[in-house]
C-alpha positions as CSV (number, residue, x, y, z in Angstrom):
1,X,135.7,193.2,25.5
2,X,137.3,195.7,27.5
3,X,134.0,198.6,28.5
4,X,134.1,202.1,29.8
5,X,131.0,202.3,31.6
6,X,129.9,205.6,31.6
7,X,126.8,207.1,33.9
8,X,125.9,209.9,35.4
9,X,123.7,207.6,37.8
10,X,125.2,204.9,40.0
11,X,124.9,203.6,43.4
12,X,127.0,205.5,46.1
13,X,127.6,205.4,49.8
14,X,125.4,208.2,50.4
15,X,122.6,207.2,47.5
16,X,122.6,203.1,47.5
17,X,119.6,203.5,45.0
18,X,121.1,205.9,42.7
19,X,121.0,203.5,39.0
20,X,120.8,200.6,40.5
21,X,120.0,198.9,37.2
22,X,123.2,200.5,35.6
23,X,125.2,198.4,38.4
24,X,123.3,195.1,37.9
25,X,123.7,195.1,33.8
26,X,127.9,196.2,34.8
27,X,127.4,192.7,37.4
28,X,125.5,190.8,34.5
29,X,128.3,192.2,31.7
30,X,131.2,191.3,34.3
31,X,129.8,187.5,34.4
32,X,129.3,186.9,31.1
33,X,133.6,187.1,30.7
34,X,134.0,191.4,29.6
35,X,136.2,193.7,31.9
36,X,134.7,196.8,32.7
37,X,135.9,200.2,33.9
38,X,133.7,202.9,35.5
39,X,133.5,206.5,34.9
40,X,130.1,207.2,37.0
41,X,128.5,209.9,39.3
42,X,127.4,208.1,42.2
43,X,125.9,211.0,44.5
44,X,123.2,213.4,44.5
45,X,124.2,217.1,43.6
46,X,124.6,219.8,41.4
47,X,126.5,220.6,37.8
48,X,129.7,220.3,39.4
49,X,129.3,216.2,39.3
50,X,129.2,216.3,35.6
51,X,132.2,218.3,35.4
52,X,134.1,215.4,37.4
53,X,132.3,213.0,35.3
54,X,134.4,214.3,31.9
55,X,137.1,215.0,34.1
56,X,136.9,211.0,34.7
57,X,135.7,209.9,31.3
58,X,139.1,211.2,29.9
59,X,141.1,209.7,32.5
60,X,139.5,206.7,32.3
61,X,139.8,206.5,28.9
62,X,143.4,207.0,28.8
63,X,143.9,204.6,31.3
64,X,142.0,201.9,30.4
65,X,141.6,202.5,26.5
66,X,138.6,200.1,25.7
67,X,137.5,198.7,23.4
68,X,133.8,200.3,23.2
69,X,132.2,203.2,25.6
70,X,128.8,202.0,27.5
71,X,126.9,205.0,28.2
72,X,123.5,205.5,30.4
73,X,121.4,208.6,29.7
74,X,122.0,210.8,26.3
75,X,123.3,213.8,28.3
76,X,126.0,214.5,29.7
77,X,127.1,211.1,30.2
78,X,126.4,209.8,26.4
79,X,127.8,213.0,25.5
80,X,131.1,213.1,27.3
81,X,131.1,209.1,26.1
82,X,131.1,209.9,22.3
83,X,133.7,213.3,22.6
84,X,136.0,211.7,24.9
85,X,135.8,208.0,25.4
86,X,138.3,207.2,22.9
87,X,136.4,204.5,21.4
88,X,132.9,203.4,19.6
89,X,129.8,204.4,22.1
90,X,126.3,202.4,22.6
91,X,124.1,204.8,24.4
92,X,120.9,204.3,26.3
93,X,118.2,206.5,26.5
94,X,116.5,206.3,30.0
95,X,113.7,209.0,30.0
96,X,114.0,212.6,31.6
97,X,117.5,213.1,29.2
98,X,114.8,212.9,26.1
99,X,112.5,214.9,28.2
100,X,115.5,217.4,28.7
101,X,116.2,217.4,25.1
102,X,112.3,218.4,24.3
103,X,112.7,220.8,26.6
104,X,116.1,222.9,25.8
105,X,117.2,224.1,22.6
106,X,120.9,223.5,24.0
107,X,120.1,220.3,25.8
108,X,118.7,219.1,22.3
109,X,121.5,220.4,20.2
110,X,123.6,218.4,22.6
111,X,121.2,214.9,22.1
112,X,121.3,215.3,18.5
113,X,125.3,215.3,18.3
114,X,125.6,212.4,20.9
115,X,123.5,210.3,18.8
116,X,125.1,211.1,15.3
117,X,128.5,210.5,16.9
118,X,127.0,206.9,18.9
119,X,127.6,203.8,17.1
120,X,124.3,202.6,18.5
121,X,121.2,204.0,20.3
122,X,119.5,201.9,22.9
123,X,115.6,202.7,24.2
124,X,114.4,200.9,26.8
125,X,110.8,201.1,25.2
126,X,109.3,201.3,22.1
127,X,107.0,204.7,23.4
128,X,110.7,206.1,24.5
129,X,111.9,204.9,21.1
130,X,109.3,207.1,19.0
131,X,110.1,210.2,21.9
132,X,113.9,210.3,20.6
133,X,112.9,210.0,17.2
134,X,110.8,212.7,17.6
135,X,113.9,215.2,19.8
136,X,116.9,213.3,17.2
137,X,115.8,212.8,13.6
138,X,119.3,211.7,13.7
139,X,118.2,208.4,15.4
140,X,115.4,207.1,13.5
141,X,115.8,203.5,12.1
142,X,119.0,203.2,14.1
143,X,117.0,202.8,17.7
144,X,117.2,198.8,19.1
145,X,115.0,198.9,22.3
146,X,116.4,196.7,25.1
147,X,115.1,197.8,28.6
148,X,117.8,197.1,31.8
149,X,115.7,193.9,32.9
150,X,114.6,192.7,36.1
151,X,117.1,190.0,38.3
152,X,115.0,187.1,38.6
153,X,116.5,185.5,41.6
154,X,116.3,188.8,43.7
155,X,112.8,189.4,42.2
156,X,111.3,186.5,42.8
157,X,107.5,184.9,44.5
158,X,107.8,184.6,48.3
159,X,105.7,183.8,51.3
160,X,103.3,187.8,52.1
161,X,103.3,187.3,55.5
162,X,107.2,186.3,55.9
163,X,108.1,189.7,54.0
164,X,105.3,191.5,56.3
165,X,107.1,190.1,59.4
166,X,110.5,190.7,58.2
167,X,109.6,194.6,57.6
168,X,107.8,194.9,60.5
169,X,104.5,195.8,58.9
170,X,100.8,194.8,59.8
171,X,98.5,196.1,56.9
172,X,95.4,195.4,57.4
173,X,92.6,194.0,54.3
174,X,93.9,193.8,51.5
175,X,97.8,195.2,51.0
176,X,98.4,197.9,48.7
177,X,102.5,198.8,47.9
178,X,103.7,201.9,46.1
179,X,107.7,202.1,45.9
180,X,109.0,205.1,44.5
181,X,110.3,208.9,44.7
182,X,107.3,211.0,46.7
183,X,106.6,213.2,43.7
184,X,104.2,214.5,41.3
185,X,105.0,212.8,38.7
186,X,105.0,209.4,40.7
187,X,100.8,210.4,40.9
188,X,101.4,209.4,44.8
189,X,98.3,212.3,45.8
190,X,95.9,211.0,43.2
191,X,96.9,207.5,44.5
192,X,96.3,208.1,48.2
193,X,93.0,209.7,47.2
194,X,91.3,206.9,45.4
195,X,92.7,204.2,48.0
196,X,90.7,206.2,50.5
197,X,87.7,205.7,48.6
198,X,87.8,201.8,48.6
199,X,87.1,202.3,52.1
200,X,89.3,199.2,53.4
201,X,93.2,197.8,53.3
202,X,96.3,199.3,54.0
203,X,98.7,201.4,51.4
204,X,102.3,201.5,52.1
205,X,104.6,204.6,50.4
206,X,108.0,203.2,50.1
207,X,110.4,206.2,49.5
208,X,110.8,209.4,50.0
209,X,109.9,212.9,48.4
210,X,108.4,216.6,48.4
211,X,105.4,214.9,49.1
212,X,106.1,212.9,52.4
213,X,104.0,216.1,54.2
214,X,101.0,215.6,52.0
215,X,100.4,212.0,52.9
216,X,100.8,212.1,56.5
217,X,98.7,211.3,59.1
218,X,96.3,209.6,56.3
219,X,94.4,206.8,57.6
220,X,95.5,203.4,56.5
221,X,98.5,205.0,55.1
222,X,102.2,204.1,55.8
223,X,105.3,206.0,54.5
224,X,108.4,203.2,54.9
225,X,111.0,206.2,53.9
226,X,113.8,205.8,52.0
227,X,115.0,202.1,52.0
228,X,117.7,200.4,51.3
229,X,117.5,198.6,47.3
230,X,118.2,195.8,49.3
231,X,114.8,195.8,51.1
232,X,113.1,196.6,47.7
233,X,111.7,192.9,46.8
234,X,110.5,192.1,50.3
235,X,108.1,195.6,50.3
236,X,107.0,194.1,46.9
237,X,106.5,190.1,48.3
238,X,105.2,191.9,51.1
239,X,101.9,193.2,48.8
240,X,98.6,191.8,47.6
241,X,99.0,194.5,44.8
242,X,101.7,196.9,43.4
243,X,100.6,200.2,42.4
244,X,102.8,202.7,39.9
245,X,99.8,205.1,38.2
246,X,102.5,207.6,37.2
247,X,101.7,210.1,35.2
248,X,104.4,209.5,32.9
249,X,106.8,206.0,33.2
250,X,109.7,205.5,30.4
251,X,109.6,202.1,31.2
252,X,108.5,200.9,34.5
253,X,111.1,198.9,36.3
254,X,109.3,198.5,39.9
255,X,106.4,197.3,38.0
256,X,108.1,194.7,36.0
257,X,109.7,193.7,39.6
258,X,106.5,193.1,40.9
259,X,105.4,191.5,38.0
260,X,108.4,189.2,38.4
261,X,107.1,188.9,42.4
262,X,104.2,187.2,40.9
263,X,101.8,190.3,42.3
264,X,99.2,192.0,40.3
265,X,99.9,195.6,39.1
266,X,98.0,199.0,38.5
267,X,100.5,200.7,36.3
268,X,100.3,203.7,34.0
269,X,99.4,203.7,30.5
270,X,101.4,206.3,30.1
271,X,104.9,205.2,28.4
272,X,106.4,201.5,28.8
273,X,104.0,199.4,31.2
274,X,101.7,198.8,28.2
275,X,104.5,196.6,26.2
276,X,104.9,193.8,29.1
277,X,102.1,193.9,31.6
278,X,99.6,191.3,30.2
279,X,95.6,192.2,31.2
280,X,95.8,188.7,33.6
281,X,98.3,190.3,36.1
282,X,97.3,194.1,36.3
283,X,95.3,196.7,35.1
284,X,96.3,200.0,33.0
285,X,94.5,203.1,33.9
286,X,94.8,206.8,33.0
287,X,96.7,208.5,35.6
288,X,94.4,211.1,35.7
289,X,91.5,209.9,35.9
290,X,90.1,208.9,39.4
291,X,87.4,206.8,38.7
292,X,89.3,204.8,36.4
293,X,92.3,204.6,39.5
294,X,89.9,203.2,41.8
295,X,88.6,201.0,39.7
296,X,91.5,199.6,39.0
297,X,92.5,199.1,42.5
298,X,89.7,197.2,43.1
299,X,90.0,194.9,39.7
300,X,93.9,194.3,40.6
301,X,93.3,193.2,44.3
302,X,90.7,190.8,42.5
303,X,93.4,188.9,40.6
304,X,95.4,186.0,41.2
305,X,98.5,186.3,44.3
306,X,101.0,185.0,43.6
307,X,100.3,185.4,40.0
308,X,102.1,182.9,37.5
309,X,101.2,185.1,34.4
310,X,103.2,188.2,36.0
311,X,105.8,186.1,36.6
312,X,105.8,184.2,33.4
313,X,105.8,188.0,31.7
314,X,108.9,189.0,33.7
315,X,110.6,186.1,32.2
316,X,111.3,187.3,29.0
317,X,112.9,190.2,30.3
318,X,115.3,188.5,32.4
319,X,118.1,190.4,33.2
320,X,120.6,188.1,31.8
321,X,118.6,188.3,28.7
322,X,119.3,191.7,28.2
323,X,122.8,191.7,29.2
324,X,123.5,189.2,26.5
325,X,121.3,191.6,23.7
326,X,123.8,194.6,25.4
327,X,126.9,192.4,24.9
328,X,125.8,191.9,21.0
329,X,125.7,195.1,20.7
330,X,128.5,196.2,22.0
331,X,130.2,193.8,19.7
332,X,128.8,195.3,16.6
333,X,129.6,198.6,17.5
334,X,133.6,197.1,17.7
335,X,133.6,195.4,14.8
336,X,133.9,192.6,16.1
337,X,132.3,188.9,16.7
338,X,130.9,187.7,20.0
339,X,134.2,186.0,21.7
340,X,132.8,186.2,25.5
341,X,130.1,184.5,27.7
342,X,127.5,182.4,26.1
343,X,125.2,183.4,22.6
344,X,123.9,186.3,22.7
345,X,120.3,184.8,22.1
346,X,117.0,186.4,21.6
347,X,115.2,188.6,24.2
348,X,112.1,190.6,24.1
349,X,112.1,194.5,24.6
């Protein structure tokens, strides 16, 4: 198939981390034998990005004339996909776009039209699923929930204290990781707080946020910054226990990493983390509840490392999995059969 990828998130020179998981299903799309094109924003900024993203989307279009549009988040890119692609769409709703939608009377008019004009609606969880239903009558019944996967190879067990060595990092007890933006929804305060309270270990911030000021100078605290995605499985080989308590999570990709790192998780249960993390690798806990938080903590850091049933949960999501559910998709949505890479298989959401 020939596929406009479109996105209004993708890695840049000046934001390597920007939708990374857009480029790795374009990588696992390319292997399995399709040609892809790209109309994608690959930098931070304001609305004037989106205007050179339909500005691209037509020219691509023209240029390239697919066969089916492949659009990441509902609005603008989904949007600008379905008016201007010049072929079938398959959008995927990530998160904040159905959040926007909730949120703005335009914003949701906008949703509702991208997702009567889509030949098929992606969610990439069944809590996300019900959200769009909820902001798009329009989509109900019509929603197939495939998440973006996790790259098995990249993700994978490794030695602690190589990845510790490699980052130059000393924690000391047991090894707490956090990777994400420094935000309020990431929960990183209420985080810090109840790691204080187990009195011991080290807890490593790996990103970069509003909040940097409010966590430094804690004790046993380290704030990596903003790294590379490169560096992003050694930080999680690098932990006894990965922590994500957001107060909100669409889906949950660093903890299905970790999961897939064969460490122990305290994720949200809040959103997506509930449909893949089984009870014999992590722990769900109310985000706001700080009890339950350090509890948690302290029931995670007391569970098998490396941890085969994380890993073994991981599996099903492979991201080659997914690629091949996105590829059959796709091929629906043309009219046509499967006629490149291997079957598209089965694969759990």
């Amino acid at each position: 198939m020939r596929i406009l990828l479109v996105s209004q998130m993708y890695p840049g020179p000046d934001a390597p981390e920007l939708g990374t998981f857009v480029a790795d299903l374009e990588r696992a799309l390319r292997e399995r034998g399709h040609e892809l094109e790209r109309a994608v924003v690959d930098a931070r900024g304001g609305r004037v990005r989106h205007a050179a993203l339909a500005r691209d989307v037509v020219m691509a279009a023209h240029r390239f004339r697919p066969d089916v549009a492949y659009a990441h988040f509902l609005v603008p890119a989904g949007l600008l996909a379905v008016l201007a692609g010049r072929a079938p769409t398959v959008v995927t709703a990530h998160g904040q776009d159905v959040e926007n939608a909730a949120g703005s009377r335009v914003v949701r008019a906008a949703t509702r039209l991208t997702v009567r004009r889509a030949a098929g609606v992606v969610a990439v969880s069944r809590w996300l699923a019900s959200r769009l239903e909820t902001v798009a009558p329009e989509a109900r019944g019509r929603i197939e929930v495939i998440d973006c996967g996790v790259d098995l190879d990249r993700f994978a067990p490794g030695d602690a204290e190589a990845a510790r060595a490699a980052l130059g990092w000393r924690p000391n007890g047991t090894a707490f990781v956090c990777a994400g933006s420094l935000s309020e929804r990431k929960n990183v305060l209420r985080l810090a707080s109840a790691f204080s309270r187990l009195g011991e270990g080290s807890l490593a911030f790996v990103g970069e946020g509003p909040l940097r000021g409010a966590l430094e100078g804690r004790r046993g605290v380290h704030l990596s910054g903003a790294v590379a995605h490169d560096f992003v499985p050694l930080w999680l080989q690098a932990a006894d226990v990965v922590c994500q308590p957001s107060l909100v999570e669409p889906f949950g990709l660093v903890t299905l990493e970790a999961l897939a790192c064969g460490r122990p998780v305290v994720a949200t249960r809040i959103g997506g983390p509930p449909e893949f993390v089984p009870p014999d690798a992590g722990v769900l806990v109310d985000p706001e509840n700080d009890d339950a938080l350090v509890a948690a903590l302290e029931r995670a850091a007391a569970l098998p490392r490396p941890n085969p049933a994380g890993r073994a949960a991981a599996e099903s999501h492979d991201l080659r999995v997914q690629a091949a559910r996105i590829e059959a998709l796709l091929e629906r949505a043309t009219g046509t059969p499967a006629a490149a890479g291997a079957p598209a298989g089965e694969g759990a959401g």
